[in-house]
TITI-310087 format. One line per 5 residues: their letters; for each residue x, y, z of C-alpha. Coordinates in steps of 0.2 Angstrom, whole numbers. Layout:
# TITI-310087
a) X:Y:Z  ...
This chain:
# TITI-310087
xxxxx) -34:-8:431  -22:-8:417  -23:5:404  -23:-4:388  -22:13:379
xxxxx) -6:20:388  3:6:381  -4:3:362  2:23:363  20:17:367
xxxxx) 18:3:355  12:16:341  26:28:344  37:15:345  31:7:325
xxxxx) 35:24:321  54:22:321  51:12:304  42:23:295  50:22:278
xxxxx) 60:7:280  50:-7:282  40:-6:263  29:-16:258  28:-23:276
xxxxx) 19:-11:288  26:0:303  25:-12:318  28:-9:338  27:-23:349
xxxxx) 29:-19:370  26:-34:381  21:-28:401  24:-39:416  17:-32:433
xxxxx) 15:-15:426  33:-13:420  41:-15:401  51:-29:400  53:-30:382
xxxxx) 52:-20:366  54:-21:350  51:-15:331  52:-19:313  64:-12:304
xxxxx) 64:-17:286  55:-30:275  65:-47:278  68:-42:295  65:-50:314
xxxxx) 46:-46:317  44:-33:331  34:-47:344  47:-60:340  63:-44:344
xxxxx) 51:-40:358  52:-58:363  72:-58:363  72:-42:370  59:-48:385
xxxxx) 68:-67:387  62:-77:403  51:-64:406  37:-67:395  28:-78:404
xxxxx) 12:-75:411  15:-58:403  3:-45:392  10:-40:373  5:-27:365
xxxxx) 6:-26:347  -3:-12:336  -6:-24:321  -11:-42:322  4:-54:323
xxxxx) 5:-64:306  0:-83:307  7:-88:292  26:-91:284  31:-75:271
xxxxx) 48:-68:273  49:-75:292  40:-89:300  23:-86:308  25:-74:325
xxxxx) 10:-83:332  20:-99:335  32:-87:343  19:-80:357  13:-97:360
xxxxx) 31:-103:364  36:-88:373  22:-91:387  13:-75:383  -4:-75:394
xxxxx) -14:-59:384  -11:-52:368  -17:-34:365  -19:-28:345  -23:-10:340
xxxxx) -29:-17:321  -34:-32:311  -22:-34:298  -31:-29:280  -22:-45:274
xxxxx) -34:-61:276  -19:-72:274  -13:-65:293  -27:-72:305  -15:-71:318
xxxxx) -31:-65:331  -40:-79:327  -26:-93:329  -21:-85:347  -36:-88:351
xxxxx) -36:-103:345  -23:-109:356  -29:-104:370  -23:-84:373  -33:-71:380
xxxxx) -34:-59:365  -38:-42:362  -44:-30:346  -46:-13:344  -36:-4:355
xxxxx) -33:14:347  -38:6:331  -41:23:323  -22:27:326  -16:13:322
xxxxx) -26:14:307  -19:30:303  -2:25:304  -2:11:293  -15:18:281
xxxxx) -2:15:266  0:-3:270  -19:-3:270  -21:5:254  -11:-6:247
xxxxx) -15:-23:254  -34:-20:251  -32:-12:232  -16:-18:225  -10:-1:220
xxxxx) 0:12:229  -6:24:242  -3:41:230  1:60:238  -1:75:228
xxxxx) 11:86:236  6:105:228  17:122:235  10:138:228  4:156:235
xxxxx) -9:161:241  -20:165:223  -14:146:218  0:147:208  15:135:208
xxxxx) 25:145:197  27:162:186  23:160:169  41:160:164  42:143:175
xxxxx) 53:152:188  46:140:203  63:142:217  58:146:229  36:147:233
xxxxx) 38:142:250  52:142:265  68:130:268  57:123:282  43:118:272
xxxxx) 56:111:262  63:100:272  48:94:279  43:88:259  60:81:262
xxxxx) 57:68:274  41:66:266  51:59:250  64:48:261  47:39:269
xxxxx) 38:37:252  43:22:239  43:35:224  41:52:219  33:56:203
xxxxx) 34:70:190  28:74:174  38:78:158  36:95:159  43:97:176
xxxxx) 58:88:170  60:101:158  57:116:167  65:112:182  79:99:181
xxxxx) 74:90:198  84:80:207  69:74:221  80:69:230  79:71:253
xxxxx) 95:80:253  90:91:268  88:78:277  97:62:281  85:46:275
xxxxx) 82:35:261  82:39:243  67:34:235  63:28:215  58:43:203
xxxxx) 45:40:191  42:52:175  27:49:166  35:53:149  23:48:134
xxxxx) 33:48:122  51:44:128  59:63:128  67:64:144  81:75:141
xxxxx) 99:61:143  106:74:152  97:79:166  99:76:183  88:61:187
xxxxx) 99:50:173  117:53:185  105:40:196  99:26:183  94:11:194
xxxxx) 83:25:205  73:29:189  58:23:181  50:27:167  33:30:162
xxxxx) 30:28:144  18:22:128  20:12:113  22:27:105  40:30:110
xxxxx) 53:20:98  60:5:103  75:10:98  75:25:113  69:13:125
xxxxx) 82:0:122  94:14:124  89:19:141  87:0:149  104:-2:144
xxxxx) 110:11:155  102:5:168  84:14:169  69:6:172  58:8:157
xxxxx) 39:1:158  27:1:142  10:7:150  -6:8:140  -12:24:131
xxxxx) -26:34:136  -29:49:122  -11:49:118  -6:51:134  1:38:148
xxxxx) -15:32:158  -13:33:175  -22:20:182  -14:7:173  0:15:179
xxxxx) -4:13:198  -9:-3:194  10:-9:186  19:1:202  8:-11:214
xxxxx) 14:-27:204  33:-19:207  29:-17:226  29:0:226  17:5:240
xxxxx) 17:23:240  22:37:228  21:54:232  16:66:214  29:83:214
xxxxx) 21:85:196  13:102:188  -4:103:185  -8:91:170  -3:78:180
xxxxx) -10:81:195  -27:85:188  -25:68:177  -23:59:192  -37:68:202
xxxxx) -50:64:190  -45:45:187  -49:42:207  -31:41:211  -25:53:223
xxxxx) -28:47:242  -19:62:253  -16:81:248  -3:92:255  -4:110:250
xxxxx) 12:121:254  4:138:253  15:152:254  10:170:260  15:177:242
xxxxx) 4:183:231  10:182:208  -6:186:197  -3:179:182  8:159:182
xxxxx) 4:142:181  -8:135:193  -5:120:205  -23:111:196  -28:109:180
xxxxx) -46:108:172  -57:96:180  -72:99:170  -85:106:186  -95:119:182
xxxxx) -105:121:198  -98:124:213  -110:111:223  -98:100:213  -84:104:220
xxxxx) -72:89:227  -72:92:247  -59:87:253  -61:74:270  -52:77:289
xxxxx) -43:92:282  -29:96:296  -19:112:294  -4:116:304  10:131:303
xxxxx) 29:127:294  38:141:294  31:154:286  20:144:276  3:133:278
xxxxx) 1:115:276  -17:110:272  -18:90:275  -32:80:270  -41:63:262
xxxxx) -48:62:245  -54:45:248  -53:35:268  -43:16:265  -38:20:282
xxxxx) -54:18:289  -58:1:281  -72:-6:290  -70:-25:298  -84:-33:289
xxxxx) -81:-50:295  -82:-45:313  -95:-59:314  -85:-71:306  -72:-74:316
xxxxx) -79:-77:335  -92:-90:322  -77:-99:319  -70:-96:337  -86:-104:345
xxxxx) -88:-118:331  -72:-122:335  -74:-124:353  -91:-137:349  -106:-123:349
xxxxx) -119:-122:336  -118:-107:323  -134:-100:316  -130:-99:297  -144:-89:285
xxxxx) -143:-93:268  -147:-80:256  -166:-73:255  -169:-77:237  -162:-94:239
xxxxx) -169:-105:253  -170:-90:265  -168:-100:281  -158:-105:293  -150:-118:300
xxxxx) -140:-126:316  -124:-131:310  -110:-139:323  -95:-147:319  -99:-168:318
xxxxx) -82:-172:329  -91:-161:344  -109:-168:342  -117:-176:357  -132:-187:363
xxxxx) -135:-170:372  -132:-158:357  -142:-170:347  -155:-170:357  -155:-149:358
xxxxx) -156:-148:339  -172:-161:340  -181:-151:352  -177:-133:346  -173:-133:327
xxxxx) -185:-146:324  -179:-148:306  -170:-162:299  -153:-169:306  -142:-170:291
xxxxx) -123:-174:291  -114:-164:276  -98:-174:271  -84:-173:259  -86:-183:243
xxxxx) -71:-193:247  -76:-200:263  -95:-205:258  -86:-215:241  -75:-225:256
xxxxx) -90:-228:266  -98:-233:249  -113:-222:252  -121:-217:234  -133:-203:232
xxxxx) -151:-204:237  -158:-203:218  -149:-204:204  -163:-189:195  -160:-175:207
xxxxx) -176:-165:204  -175:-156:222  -175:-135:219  -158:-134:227  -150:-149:221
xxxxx) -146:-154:237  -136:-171:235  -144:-182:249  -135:-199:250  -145:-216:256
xxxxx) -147:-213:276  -138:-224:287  -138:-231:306  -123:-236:316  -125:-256:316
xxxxx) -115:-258:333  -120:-249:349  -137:-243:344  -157:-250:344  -167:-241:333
xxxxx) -157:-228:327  -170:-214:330  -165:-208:348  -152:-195:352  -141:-207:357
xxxxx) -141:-218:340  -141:-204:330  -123:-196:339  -117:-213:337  -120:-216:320
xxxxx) -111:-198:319  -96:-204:324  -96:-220:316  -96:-209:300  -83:-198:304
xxxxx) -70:-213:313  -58:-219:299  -60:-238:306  -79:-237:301  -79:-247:287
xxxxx) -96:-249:272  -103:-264:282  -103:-256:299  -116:-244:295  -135:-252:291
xxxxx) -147:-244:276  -156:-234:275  -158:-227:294  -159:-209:302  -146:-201:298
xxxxx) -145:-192:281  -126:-188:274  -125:-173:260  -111:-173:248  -102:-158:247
xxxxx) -100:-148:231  -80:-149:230  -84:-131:219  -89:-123:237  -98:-109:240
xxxxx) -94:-99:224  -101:-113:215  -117:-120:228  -122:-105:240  -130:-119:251
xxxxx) -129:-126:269  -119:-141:266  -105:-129:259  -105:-118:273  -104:-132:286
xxxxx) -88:-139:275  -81:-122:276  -83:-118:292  -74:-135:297  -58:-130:287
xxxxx) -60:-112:293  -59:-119:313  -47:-133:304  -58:-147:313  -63:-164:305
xxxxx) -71:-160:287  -91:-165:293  -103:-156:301  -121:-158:307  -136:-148:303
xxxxx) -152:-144:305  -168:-133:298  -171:-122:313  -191:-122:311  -203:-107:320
xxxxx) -214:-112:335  -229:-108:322  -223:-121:313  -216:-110:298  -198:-107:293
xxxxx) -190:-96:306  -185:-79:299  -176:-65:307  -185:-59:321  -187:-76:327
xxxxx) -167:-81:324  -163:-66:332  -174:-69:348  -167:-90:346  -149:-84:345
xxxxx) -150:-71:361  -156:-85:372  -145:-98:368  -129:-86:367  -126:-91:346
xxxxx) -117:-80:335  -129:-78:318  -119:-79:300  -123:-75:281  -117:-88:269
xxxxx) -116:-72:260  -103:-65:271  -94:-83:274  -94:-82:253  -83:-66:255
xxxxx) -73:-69:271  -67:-85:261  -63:-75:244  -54:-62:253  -43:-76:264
xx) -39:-81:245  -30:-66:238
């Protein structure tokens, strides 16, 4: 048997050579196995850049036909900066596709069209590692704003520096240079006025060879001092400011080159969150905060920081300035716990790692989504709930273009409800079918046209076979308004061209589901009705779905699914 796992390590490892180059894109590793051997590999290395399955790809040639990939992130199915990798698999011959994530980004749906055409697909192979190496793409992608380290180094009794300021150095050359990599993997590194002043930083990963990333200084009032360190490199500096610093000054500094954005004002001070929230517009997926401890406890209490670090040093000061300032708990029940807290050795010093808040471990809520579409798709029926205030029923829903005398005759005998045929508005005005009433006094406003029966190829219109026909007369662009016979047994619904934001009700879900599998925009449907008679509820659609192998769905969660694919 072939250990999935073994190779989705590789793959992870091999994303891994990215890390800090490939902003805002995530860290991707793709490996594609033939017979049990590698034959081709690949990575992205920066935003722009060859995707790491089309390199593998290159890098497999001939030899990935009738062979497995392995990706760690689902392959994108759309054009951004590259085409669509999907198209790429499918061209290349690839027989199985192995994914270690969804991609948080609803636009991507690469699992889904794979399967589409035809590939054995995979998900969740080392999902939680995957997950963890990509948590800042995640964080960004799901909440628009960048993934924020607080990075503290101080003693043992909590101190970050004397109470002169003298801060060089807390901890050892070792810990050093590992917060120096950390600065070349991160977008931006963040400080406060005050440690502009006190300690002149350059934040810069001298010790170790890698990127230079932006530096932010949250500066309220424009005082940065024109000759420290962080002005010799303008166009890597942003500033943080108010309305309260002159234009004048600000003018002054965009016209040597730095970056100068106007943030809104919280009690005189710049407000954080608004802050994040123009960094994420700037694609800035990640900032690392080297601040003191105003702005670190600023940022704490607006819900910002995602990850600590805590450098602590076996050195003990007394008196100095602390690495946190107040956060108003009195209790300590109310202490903030901090979540997966990892510690390892560096140096002489101790590195506390842990989660404020888990984006990394974002759950897949639309899990029963997708293989819904999948099955539509391929011509099975969908159970679809509507909400329980609402109707709070369920209906049988198929795509019109699969429909058969056969499927007909299912829904007849086991949903027992009405067959209706929801349609677009443009089609029923070519067909010339108006609605039912022109006074809607229904609950649900439901907009039933005049029924119809297919006038060729059909007797009475009421048997399974009549009613499929006179389905696919509706859907067949050479039916034209004289070909169908009124009323009959067949009922079209007009869609609600708001959707489901607008009408919550099965007509718009059928639509949807259409253009979610990208089949002909009609659907059939059908009240699925309880053997007592009644409405069937849960229990029943449960026990209905289980012997007929159907996937259930919530318009509710189809309501989401679709809002999130729209971001």
């Amino acid at each position: 048997m072939i250990s999935h796992k073994k190779y989705m390590d590789l793959t992870i490892k091999l994303a891994e050579k990215g890390r800090g180059l490939t902003s805002p894109n995530p860290m991707v590793g793709c490996i594609i196995v033939k017979r049990g051997r590698i034959v081709g590999k690949g990575y992205h290395k920066k935003a722009g850049a060859e995707h790491a399955e089309v390199l593998a790809i290159q890098d497999a040639g001939k030899k990935t036909v009738n062979s497995t990939m392995y990706v760690n992130l689902e392959p994108c199915s759309h054009w951004g900066r590259t085409p669509p990798c999907t198209e790429k698999i499918v061209e290349a011959g690839v027989r199985e596709v192995i994914i270690g994530m969804k991609d948080p980004n609803p636009l991507v749906d690469g699992y889904l069209e794979l399967k589409f055409r035809g590939i054995k697909t995979k998900i969740g192979i080392l999902e939680k590692e995957a997950k963890k190496l990509n948590e800042v793409y995640i964080k960004y992608v799901k909440a628009k704003r960048p993934f924020v380290i607080m990075k503290v180094a101080m003693t043992l009794d909590g101190r970050i520096a004397t109470k002169t300021g003298d801060s060089k150095y807390i901890t050892s050359r070792e810990a050093r240079t590992y917060v120096h990599q950390l600065r070349s993997d991160v977008d931006a590194v963040m400080v406060g006025l005050n440690t502009v002043l006190r300690d002149n930083p350059e934040l810069t990963p001298r010790l170790v060879k890698g990127k230079d990333p932006m530096k932010i200084v949250v500066d309220s009032k424009l005082k940065i001092p024109k000759n420290c360190k962080l002005m010799q490199s303008p166009s890597k500096l942003i500033i943080a400011t108010t309305n309260q610093a002159s234009k004048r000054d600000v003018s002054k500094m965009q016209q040597k080159g730095v970056n100068v954005i106007t943030i809104k004002s919280k009690k005189g001070m710049v407000d954080i969150e608004d802050l994040m929230k123009q960094l994420g517009k700037h694609e800035i997926t990640s900032v690392m905060i080297e601040g003191g401890s105003e702005l670190n406890s600023s940022a704490i209490k607006a819900g910002l920081i995602d990850k600590v670090l805590i450098f602590t040093a076996p050195k003990i000061l007394g008196n100095g300035l602390g690495a946190i300032g107040n956060l108003g708990i009195k209790k300590i029940n109310k202490a903030i716990e901090l979540k997966n807290p990892v510690t390892k050795k560096i140096g002489k010093d101790l590195l506390i790692e842990a989660y404020l808040y888990e984006y990394c471990n974002f759950k897949m809520i639309f899990s029963n989504i997708e293989p819904a579409i999948i099955d539509f798709k391929k011509g099975k029926f969908v159970i679809v709930v509507d909400d329980k205030h609402r109707e709070n029923e369920a209906d049988l829903v198929i795509a019109a273009e699969k429909i058969t005398p056969e499927k007909i005759n299912f829904m007849v005998k086991y949903a027992r409800g009405l067959v209706c045929v929801p349609m677009l508005g443009k089609r029923l005005d070519e067909l010339r079918l108006s609605l039912m009433t022109k006074i809607n006094t229904e609950l649900h406003k439901c907009k039933f046209t005049v029924s119809v029966d297919a006038k060729k190829g059909t007797t009475t219109g009421i048997s399974a076979y009549d009613r499929a026909k006179t389905i696919k007369e509706l859907i067949d662009e050479k039916t034209k308004p004289n070909d169908l016979a009124k009323p009959g047994h067949i009922f079209p619904l007009r869609y609600d061209e708001r959707g489901l934001s607008k009408r919550a009700g099965h007509t718009e879900a059928a639509i949807e589901l259409c253009k979610l599998a990208k089949v002909y925009p009609a659907a059939v449907i059908c009240e699925i009705i309880g053997e007592n008679g009644k409405m069937a509820r849960m229990p029943e659609l449960k026990r209905f779905a289980k012997k007929f192998n159907l996937k259930i769905i919530r318009i509710r969660d189809l309501v989401v699914y679709i809002n999130n694919r729209n971001l």
